[in-house]
N, C-alpha and C positions, 0 to 999 in steps of 0.2 A: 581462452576464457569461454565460458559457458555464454548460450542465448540467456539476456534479460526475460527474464519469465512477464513482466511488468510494462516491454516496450510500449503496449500501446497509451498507457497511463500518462495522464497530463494534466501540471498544477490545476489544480481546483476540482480535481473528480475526486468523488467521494467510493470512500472502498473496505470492504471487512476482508479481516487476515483471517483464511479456513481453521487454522489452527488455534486461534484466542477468540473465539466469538463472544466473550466479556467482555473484550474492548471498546466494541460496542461498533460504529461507524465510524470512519475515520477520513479526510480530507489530504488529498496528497498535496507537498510544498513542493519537493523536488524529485525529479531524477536527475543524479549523474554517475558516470560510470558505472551502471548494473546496480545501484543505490538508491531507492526508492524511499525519502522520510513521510513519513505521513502521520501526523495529528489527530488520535483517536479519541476519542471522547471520555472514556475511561480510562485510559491507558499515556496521556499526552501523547508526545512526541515518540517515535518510535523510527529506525532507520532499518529497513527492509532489505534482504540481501537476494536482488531478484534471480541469482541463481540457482537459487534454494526454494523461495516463497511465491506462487503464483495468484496476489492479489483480488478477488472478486467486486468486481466493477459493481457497484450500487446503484442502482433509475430509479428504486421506490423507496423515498424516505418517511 
């Protein structure tokens, strides 16, 4: 299995997907197994395939 692109990610950080930046911001619920869901504002609920997608960590909301 590929590295988690996501590991450093943890419930409650907040993160935009480089590829949907309509989504808007979004708050991570889980990680498990290379699975990253994360809660975006415009977009709800979405599940992140962190082998694929490397999340950009959010500090300035």
């Amino acid at each position: 299995m590929a590295d988690d692109l996501n590991s450093m990610l943890e419930p409650g950080m907040l993160v935009r997907h480089p590829g949907a930046p309509e989504w808007g911001v979004g708050q991570v619920q889980s990680r498990i197994d290379g699975k990253t869901t994360v809660n975006f504002r415009e977009a709800g609920k979405v599940v992140i395939d962190g082998t694929r997608v490397m999340l950009e960590p959010v500090f300035d909301t």
